[in-house]
C-alpha angles and dihedrals in degrees: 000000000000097000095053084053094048094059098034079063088040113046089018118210093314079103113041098151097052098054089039082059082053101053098043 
Protein backbone atom coordinates (compact mmCIF):
# COMPACT_ATOMS: atom_id res chain seq x y z
CA UNK A 1 0.00 0.00 0.00
CA UNK A 2 0.88 3.80 -0.61
CA UNK A 3 -0.30 4.85 1.98
CA UNK A 4 1.80 2.23 4.41
CA UNK A 5 5.16 3.69 2.37
CA UNK A 6 4.19 7.36 2.81
CA UNK A 7 4.20 7.17 6.46
CA UNK A 8 6.94 4.71 6.81
CA UNK A 9 9.10 8.07 4.94
CA UNK A 10 7.30 10.18 6.92
CA UNK A 11 7.14 9.07 10.43
CA UNK A 12 10.20 6.76 9.77
CA UNK A 13 10.46 3.90 11.55
CA UNK A 14 9.69 5.57 14.74
CA UNK A 15 5.81 3.56 13.90
CA UNK A 16 6.22 0.20 12.60
CA UNK A 17 3.43 -1.10 13.77
CA UNK A 18 1.45 1.10 12.62
CA UNK A 19 2.44 0.93 9.16
CA UNK A 20 2.76 -2.69 9.48
CA UNK A 21 -1.24 -2.37 10.51
CA UNK A 22 -1.44 -0.35 6.94
CA UNK A 23 0.09 -2.72 4.76
CA UNK A 24 -1.55 -5.64 6.01
Amino acid sequence: QEVGHKIDFREGPALPVLDHLLTD
